[in-house]
LOTI-10749 format. One record per residue: residue number from 0; residue in one letter; x, y, z of N, C-alpha, C, CB in turn. Coordinates in steps of 0.2 Angstrom, whole numbers, plus 5000, padded with zeros to 4 digits. Glycine has a CB too. Example, Ala and Ser with C-alpha at 12.3 -4.5 7.8 and 13.67 -1.06 7.14 Angstrom:
BEGIN
[r 0 a [5066 4972 5039] [5062 4978 5039] [5066 4984 5039] [5057 4978 5045]]
[r 1 s [5064 4989 5035] [5068 4995 5036] [5064 5000 5039] [5070 4997 5029]]
//
This chain:
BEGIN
[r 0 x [5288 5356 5280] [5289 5362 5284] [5283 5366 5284] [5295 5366 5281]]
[r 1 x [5281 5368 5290] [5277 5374 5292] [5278 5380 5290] [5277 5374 5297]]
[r 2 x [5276 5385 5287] [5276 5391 5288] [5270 5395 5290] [5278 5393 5284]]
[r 3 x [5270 5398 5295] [5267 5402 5300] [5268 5410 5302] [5268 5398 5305]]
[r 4 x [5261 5414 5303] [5264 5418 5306] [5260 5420 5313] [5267 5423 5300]]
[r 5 x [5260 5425 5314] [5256 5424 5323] [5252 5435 5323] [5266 5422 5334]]
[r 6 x [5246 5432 5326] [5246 5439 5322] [5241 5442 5331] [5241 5439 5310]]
[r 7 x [5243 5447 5336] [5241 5447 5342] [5244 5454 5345] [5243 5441 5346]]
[r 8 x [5239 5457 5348] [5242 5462 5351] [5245 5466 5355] [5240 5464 5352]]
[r 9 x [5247 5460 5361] [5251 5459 5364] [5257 5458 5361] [5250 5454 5368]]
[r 10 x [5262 5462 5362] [5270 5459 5360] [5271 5454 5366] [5277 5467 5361]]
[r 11 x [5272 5454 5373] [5272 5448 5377] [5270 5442 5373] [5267 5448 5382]]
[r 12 x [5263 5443 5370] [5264 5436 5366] [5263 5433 5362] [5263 5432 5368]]
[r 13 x [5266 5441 5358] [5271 5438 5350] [5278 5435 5356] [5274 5448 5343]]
[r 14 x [5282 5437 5357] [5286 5435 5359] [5286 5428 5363] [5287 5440 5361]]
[r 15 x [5281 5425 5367] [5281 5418 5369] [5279 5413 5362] [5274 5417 5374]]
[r 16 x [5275 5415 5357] [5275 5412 5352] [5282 5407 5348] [5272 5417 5347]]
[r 17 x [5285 5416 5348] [5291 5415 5344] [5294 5410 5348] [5296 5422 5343]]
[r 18 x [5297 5411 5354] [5301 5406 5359] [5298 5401 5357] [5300 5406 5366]]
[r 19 x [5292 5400 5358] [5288 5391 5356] [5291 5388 5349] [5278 5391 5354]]
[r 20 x [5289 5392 5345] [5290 5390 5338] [5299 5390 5337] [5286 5395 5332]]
[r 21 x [5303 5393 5340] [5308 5392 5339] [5313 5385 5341] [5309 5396 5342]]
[r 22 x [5308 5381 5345] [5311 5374 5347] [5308 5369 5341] [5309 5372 5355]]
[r 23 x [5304 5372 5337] [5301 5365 5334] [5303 5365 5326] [5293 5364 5335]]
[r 24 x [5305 5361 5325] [5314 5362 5319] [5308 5361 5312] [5323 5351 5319]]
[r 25 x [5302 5359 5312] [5297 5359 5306] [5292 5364 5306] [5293 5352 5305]]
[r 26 x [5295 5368 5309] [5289 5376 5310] [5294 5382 5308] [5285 5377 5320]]
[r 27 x [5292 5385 5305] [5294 5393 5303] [5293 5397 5305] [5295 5396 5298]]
[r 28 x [5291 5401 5310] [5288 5408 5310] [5291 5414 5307] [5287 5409 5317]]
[r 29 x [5287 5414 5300] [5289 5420 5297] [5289 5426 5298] [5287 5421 5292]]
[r 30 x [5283 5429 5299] [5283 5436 5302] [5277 5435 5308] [5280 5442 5297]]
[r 31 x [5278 5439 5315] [5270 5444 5317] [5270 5448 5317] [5267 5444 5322]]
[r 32 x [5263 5450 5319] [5260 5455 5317] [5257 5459 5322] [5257 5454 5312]]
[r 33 x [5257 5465 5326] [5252 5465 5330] [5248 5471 5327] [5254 5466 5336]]
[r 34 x [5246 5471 5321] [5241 5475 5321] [5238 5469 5313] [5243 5484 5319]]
[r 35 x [5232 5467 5315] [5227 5462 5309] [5228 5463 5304] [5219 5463 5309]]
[r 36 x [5228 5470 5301] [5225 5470 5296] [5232 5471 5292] [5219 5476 5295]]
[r 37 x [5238 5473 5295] [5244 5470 5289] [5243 5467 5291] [5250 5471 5288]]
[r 38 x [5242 5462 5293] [5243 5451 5290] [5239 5452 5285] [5241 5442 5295]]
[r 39 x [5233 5454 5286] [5229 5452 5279] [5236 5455 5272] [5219 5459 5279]]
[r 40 x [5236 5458 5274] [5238 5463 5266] [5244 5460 5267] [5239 5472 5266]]
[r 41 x [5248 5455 5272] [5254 5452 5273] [5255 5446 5268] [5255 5449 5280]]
[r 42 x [5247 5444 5270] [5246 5438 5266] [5243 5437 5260] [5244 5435 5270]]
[r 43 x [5244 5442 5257] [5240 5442 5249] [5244 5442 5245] [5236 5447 5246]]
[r 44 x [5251 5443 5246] [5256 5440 5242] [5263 5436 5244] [5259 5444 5239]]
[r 45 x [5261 5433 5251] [5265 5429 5254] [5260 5423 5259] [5269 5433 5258]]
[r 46 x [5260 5416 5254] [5257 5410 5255] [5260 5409 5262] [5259 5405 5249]]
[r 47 x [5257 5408 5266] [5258 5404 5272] [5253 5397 5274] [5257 5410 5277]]
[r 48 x [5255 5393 5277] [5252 5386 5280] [5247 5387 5287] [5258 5381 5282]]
[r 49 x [5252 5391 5290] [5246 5392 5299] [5244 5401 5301] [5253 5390 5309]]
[r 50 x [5241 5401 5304] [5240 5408 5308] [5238 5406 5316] [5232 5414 5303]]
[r 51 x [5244 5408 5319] [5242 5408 5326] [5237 5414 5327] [5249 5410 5331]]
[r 52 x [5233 5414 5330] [5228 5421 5330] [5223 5422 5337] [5223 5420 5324]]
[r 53 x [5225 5427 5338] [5220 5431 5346] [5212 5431 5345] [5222 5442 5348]]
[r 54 x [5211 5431 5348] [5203 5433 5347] [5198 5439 5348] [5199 5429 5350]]
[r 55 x [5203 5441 5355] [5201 5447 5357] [5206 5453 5357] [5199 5447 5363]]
[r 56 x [5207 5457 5352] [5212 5461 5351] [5207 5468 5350] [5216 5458 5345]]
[r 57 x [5211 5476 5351] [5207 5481 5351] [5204 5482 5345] [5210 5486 5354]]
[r 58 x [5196 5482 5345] [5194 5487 5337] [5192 5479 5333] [5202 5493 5332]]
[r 59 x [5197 5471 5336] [5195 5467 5328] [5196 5460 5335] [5204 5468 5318]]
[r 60 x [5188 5457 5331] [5189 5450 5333] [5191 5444 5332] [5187 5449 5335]]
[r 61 x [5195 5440 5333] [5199 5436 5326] [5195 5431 5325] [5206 5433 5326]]
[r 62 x [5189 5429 5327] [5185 5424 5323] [5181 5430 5317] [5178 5419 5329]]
[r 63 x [5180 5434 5319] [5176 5438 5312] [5182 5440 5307] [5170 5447 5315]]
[r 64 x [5189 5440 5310] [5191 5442 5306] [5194 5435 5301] [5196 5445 5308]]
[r 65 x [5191 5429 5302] [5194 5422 5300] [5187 5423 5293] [5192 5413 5307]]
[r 66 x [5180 5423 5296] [5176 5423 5293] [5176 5431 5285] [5171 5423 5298]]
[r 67 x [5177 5436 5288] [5176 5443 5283] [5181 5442 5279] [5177 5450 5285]]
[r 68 x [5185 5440 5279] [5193 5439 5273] [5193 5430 5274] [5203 5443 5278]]
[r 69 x [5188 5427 5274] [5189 5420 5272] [5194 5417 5272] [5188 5419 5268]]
[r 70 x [5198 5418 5277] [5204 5414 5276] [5204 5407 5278] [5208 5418 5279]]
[r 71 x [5211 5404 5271] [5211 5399 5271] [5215 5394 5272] [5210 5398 5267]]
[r 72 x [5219 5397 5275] [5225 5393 5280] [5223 5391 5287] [5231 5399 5281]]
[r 73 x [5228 5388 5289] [5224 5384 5295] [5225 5389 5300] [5228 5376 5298]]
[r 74 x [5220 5390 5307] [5222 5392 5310] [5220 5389 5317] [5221 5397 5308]]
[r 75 x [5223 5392 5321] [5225 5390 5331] [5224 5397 5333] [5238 5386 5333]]
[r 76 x [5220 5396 5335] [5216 5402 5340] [5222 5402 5348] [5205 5397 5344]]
[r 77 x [5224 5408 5351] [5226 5410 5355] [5222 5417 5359] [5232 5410 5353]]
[r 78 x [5220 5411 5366] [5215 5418 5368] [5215 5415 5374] [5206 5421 5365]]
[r 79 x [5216 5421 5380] [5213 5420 5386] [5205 5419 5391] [5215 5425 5388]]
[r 80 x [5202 5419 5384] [5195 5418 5387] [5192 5411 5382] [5190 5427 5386]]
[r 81 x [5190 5406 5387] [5187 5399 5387] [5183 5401 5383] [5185 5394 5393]]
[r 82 x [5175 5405 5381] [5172 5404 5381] [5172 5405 5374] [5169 5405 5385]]
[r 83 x [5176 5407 5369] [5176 5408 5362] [5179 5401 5359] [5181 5416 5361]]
[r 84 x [5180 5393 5363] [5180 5390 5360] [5178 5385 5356] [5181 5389 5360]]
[r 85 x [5171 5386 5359] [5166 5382 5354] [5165 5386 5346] [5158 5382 5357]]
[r 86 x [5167 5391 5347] [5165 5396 5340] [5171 5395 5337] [5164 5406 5341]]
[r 87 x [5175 5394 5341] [5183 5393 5335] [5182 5388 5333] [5190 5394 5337]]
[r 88 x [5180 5381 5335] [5179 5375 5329] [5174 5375 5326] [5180 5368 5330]]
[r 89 x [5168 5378 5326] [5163 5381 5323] [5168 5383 5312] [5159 5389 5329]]
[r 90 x [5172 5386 5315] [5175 5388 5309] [5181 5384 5307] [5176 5393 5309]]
[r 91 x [5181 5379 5309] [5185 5375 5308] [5194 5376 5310] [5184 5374 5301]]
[r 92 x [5193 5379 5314] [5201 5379 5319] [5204 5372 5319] [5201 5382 5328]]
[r 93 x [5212 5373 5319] [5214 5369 5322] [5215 5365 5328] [5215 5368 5321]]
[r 94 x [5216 5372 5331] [5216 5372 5339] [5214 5379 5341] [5224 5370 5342]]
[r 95 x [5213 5377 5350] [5210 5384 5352] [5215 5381 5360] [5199 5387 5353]]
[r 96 x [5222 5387 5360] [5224 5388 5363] [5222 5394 5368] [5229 5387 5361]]
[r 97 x [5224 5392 5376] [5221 5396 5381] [5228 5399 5383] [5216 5391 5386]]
[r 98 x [5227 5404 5383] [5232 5407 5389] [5234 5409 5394] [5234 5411 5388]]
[r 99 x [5238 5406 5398] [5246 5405 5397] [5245 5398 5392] [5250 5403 5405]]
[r 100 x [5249 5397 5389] [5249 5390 5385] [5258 5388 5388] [5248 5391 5373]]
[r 101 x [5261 5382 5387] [5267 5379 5389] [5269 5377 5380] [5266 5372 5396]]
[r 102 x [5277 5376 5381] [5278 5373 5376] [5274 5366 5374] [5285 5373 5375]]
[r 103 x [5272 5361 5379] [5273 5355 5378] [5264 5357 5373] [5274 5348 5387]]
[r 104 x [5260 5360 5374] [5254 5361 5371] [5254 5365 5365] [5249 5365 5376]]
[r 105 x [5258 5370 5366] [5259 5374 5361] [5263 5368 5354] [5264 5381 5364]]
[r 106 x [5266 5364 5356] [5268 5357 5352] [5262 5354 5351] [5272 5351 5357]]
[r 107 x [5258 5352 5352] [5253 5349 5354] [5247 5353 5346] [5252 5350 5364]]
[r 108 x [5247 5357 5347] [5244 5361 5343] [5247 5361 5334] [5245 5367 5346]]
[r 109 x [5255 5361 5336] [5256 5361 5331] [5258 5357 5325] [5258 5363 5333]]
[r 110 x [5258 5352 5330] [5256 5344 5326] [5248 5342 5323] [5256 5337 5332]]
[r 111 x [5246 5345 5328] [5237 5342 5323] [5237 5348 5318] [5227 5342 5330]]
[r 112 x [5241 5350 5316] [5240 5357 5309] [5244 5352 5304] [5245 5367 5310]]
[r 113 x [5251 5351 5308] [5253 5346 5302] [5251 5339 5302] [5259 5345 5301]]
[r 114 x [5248 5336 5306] [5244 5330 5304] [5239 5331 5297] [5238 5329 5310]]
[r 115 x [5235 5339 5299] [5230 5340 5292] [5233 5342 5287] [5224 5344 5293]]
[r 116 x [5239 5345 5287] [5242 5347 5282] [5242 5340 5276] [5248 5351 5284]]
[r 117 x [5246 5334 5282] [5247 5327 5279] [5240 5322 5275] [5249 5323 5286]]
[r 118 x [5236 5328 5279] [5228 5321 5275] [5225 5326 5271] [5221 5317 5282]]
[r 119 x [5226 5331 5268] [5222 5338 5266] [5225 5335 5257] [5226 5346 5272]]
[r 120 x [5219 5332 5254] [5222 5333 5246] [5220 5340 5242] [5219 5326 5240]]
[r 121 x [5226 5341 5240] [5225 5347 5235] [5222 5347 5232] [5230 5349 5230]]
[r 122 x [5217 5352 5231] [5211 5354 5224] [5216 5354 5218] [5207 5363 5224]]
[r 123 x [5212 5348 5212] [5212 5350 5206] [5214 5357 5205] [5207 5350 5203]]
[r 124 x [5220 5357 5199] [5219 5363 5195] [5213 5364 5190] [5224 5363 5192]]
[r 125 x [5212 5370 5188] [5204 5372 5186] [5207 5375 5178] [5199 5381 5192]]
[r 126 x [5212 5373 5178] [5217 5374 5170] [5222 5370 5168] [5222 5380 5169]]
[r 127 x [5222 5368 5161] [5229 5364 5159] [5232 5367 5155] [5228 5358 5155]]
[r 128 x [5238 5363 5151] [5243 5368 5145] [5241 5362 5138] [5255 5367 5148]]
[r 129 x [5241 5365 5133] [5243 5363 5129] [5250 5365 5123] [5237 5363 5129]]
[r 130 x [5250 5361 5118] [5254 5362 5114] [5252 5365 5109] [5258 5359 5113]]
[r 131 x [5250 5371 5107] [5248 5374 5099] [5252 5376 5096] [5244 5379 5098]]
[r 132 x [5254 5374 5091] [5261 5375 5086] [5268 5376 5090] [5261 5382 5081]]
[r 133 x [5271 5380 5089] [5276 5383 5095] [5275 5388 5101] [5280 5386 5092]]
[r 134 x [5268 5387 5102] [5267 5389 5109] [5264 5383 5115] [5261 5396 5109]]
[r 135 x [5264 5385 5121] [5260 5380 5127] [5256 5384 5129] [5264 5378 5134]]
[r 136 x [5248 5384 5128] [5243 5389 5129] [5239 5386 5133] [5239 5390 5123]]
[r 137 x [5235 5391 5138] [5236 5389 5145] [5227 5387 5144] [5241 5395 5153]]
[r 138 x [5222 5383 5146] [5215 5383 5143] [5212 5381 5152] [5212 5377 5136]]
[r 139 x [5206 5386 5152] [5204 5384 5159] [5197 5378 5157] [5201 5392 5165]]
[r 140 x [5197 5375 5162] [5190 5370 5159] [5185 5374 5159] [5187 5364 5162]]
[r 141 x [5184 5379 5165] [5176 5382 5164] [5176 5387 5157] [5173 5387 5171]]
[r 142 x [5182 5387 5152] [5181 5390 5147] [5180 5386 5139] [5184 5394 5147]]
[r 143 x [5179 5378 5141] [5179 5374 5136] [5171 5372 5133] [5184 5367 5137]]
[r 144 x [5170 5376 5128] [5163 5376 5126] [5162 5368 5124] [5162 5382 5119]]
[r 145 x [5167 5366 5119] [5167 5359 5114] [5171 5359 5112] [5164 5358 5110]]
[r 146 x [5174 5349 5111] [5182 5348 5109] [5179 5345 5103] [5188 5342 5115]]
[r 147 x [5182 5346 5096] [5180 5343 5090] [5186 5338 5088] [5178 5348 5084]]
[r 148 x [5184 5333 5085] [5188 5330 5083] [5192 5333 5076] [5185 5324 5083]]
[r 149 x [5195 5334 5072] [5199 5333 5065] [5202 5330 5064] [5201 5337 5064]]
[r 150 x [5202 5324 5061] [5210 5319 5058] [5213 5317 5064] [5217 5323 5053]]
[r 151 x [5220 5321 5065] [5223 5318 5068] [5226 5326 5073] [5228 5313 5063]]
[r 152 x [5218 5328 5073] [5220 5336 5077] [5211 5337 5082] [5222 5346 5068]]
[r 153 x [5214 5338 5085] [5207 5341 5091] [5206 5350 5090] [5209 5339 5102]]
[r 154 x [5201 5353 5092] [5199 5359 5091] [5197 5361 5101] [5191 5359 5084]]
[r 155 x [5201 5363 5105] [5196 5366 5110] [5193 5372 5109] [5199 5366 5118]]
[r 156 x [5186 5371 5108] [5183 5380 5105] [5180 5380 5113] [5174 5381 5097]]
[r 157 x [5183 5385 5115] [5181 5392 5120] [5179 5396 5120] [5184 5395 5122]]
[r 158 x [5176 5400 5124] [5169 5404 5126] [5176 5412 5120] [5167 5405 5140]]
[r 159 x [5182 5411 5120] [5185 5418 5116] [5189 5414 5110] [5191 5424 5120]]
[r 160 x [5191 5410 5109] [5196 5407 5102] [5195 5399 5102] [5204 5408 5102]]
[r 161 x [5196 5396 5096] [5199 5389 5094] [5204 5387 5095] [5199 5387 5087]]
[r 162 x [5208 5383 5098] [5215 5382 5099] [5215 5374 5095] [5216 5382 5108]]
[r 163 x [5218 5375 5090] [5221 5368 5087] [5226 5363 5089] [5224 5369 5081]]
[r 164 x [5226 5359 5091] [5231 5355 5093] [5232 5347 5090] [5231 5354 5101]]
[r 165 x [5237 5344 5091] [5237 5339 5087] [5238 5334 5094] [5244 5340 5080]]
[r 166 x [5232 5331 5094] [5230 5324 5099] [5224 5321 5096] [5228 5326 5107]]
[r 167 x [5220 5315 5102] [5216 5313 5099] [5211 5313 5103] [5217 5307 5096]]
[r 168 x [5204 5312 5101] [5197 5316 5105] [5197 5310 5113] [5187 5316 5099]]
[r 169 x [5200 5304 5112] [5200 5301 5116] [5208 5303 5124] [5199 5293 5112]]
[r 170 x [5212 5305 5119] [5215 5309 5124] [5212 5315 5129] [5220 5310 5122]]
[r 171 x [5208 5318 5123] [5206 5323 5127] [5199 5322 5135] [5203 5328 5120]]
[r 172 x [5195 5314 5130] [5190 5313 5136] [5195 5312 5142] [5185 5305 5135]]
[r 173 x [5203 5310 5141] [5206 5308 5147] [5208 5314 5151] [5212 5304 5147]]
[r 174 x [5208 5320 5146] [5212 5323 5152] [5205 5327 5154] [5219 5330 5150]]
[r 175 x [5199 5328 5152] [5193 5330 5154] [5188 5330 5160] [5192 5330 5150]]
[r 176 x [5187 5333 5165] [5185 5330 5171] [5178 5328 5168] [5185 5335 5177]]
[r 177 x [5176 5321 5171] [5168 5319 5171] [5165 5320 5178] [5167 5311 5167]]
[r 178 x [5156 5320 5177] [5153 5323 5172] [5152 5328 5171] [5149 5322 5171]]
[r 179 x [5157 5336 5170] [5156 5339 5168] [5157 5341 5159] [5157 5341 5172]]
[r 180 x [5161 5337 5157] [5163 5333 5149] [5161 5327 5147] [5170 5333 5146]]
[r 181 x [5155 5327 5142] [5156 5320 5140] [5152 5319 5131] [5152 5316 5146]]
[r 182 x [5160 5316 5130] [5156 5313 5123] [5149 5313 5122] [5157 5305 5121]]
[r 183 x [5147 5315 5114] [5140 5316 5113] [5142 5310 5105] [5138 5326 5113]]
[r 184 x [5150 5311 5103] [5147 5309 5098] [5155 5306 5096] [5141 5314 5093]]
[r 185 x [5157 5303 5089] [5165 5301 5090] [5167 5307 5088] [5169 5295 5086]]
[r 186 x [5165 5314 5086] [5170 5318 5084] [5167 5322 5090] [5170 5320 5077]]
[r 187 x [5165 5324 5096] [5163 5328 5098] [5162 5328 5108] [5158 5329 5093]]
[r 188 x [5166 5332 5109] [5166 5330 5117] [5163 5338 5118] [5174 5328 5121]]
[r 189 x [5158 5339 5126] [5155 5343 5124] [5155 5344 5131] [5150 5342 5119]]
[r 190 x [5155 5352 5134] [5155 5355 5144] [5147 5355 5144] [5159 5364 5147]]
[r 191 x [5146 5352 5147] [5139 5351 5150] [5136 5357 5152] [5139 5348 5157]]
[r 192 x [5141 5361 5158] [5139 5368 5159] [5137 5374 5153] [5145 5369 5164]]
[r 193 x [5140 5372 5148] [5139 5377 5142] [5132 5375 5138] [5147 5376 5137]]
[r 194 x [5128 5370 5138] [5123 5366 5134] [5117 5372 5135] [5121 5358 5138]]
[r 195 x [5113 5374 5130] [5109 5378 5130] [5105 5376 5129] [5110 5382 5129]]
[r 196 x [5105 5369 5126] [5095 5365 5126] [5099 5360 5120] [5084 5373 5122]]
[r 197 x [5093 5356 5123] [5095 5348 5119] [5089 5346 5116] [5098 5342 5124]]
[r 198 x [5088 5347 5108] [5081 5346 5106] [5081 5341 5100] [5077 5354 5104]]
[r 199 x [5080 5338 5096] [5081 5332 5089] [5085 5331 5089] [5081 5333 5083]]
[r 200 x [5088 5326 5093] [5094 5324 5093] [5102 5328 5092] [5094 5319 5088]]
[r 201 x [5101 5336 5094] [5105 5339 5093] [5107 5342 5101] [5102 5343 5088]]
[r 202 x [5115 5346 5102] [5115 5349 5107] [5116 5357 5106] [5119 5346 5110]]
[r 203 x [5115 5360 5108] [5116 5367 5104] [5119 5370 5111] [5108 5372 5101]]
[r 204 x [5123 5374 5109] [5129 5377 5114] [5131 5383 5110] [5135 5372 5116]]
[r 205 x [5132 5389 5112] [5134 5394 5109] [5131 5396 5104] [5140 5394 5108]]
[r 206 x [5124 5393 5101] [5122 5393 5095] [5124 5388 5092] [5123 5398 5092]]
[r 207 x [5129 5384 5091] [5130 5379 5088] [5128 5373 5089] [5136 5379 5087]]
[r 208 x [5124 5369 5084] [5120 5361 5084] [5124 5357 5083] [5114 5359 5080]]
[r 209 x [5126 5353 5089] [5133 5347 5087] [5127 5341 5088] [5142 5348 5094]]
[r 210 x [5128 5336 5084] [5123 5331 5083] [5125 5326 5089] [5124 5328 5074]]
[r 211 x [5119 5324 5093] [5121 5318 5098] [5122 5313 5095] [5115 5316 5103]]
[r 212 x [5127 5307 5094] [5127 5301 5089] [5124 5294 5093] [5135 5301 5088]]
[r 213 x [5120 5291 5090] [5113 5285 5094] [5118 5282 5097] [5107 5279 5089]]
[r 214 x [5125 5280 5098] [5130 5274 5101] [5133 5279 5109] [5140 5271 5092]]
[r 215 x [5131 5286 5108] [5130 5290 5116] [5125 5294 5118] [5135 5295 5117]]
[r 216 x [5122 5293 5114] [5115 5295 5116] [5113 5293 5124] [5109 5290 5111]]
[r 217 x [5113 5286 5125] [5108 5282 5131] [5114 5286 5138] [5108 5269 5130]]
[r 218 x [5121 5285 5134] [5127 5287 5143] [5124 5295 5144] [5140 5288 5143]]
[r 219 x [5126 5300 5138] [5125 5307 5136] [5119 5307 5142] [5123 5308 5127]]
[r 220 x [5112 5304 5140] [5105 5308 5145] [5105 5306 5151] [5097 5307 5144]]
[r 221 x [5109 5301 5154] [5111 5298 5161] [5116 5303 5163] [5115 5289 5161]]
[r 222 x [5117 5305 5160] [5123 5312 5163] [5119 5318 5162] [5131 5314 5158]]
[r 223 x [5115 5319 5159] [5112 5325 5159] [5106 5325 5166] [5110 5326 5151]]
[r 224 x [5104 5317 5165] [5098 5317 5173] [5101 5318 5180] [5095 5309 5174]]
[r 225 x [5106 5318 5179] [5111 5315 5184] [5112 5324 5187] [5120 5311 5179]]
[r 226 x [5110 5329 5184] [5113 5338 5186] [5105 5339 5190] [5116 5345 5176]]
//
């Protein structure tokens, strides 16, 4: 399912939108809007998939408004004027509907959004959970300084606390994205981005010298030539 909303100064056509979208059983048109700037603020706490959008509307034009508020949902340009369509896939539209538009096009449009929705993989999450005693503590990776090994417990020390868990350092290479984490030694997995100089076989990060071990030494500097 689609959800959409259409955002034009014309009520006329807000109102053709709605008719269109009303025939097509995998599209929602949640709200419109004819004034820009509540959708912005519509949409800061209400996830949407499309934005039908005008270009020429009084006071705001909706390719500067795609660019100044960055937005990241798909969008389908609706405008009466041809010549703003090379700019609208400049910014990656998915369509630039011309008006009058017909349902059979206005269909037409609305497929190649969900075509890309269909080929479009999700970004990584930039955080995981873990289990630390009787809590699930939530660690982002751009705050893992260095994972240590202990026994039959790992240490993720972060840029504010130690979080103890009870795993093993090779589970942790798995859940860790490379190459921005990589073994330095068997007790020590170590964020690249956090390395603050690598001098006698040492790595030093936050002030602390975690020793490079000679059996990761040779992958360790092939990952460090590699940035």
């Amino acid at each position: 399912m689609i959800q959409a909303i259409a955002i034009d100064d014309e009520p006329k056509a807000l109102e053709i939108i709605r008719s269109h979208a009303s025939g097509i059983p995998y599209l929602t048109l949640v709200e419109t809007f004819s004034d820009p700037l509540r959708a912005i603020t519509y949409l800061q706490d209400h996830p949407v998939d499309l934005i039908f959008l005008d270009i020429n509307m009084p006071g705001v034009d909706g390719l500067a408004l795609v660019k100044k508020f960055s937005l990241e949902q798909m969008i389908v340009f609706t405008t009466a004027h041809s010549e703003y369509a090379l700019e609208g896939f400049e910014v990656e539209a998915v369509d630039y509907l011309l008006k009058p538009f017909d349902q059979a096009r206005f269909l037409q449009a609305v497929n190649k959004a969900r075509n890309r929705m269909k080929h479009t993989v999700p970004a990584p999450a930039d955080f995981f959970f873990v289990n630390a005693g009787n809590q699930k503590k939530r660690i982002s990776f751009s705050d893992i300084l260095y994972v240590q090994g202990e026994g039959n417990y790992i240490s993720y020390v972060t840029t504010s606390e130690k979080i103890l868990v009870r795993s093993s350092l090779s589970e942790a290479a798995n859940l860790l994205p490379a190459p921005m984490f990589v073994q330095i030694h068997r007790s020590y997995i170590v964020a690249v981005r956090h390395i603050e100089k690598i001098e006698d076989n040492h790595v030093y990060i936050n002030g602390t010298a975690i020793t490079i071990g000679s059996t990761f030494k040779e992958k360790f500097l092939k990952v460090i030539d590699s940035f």
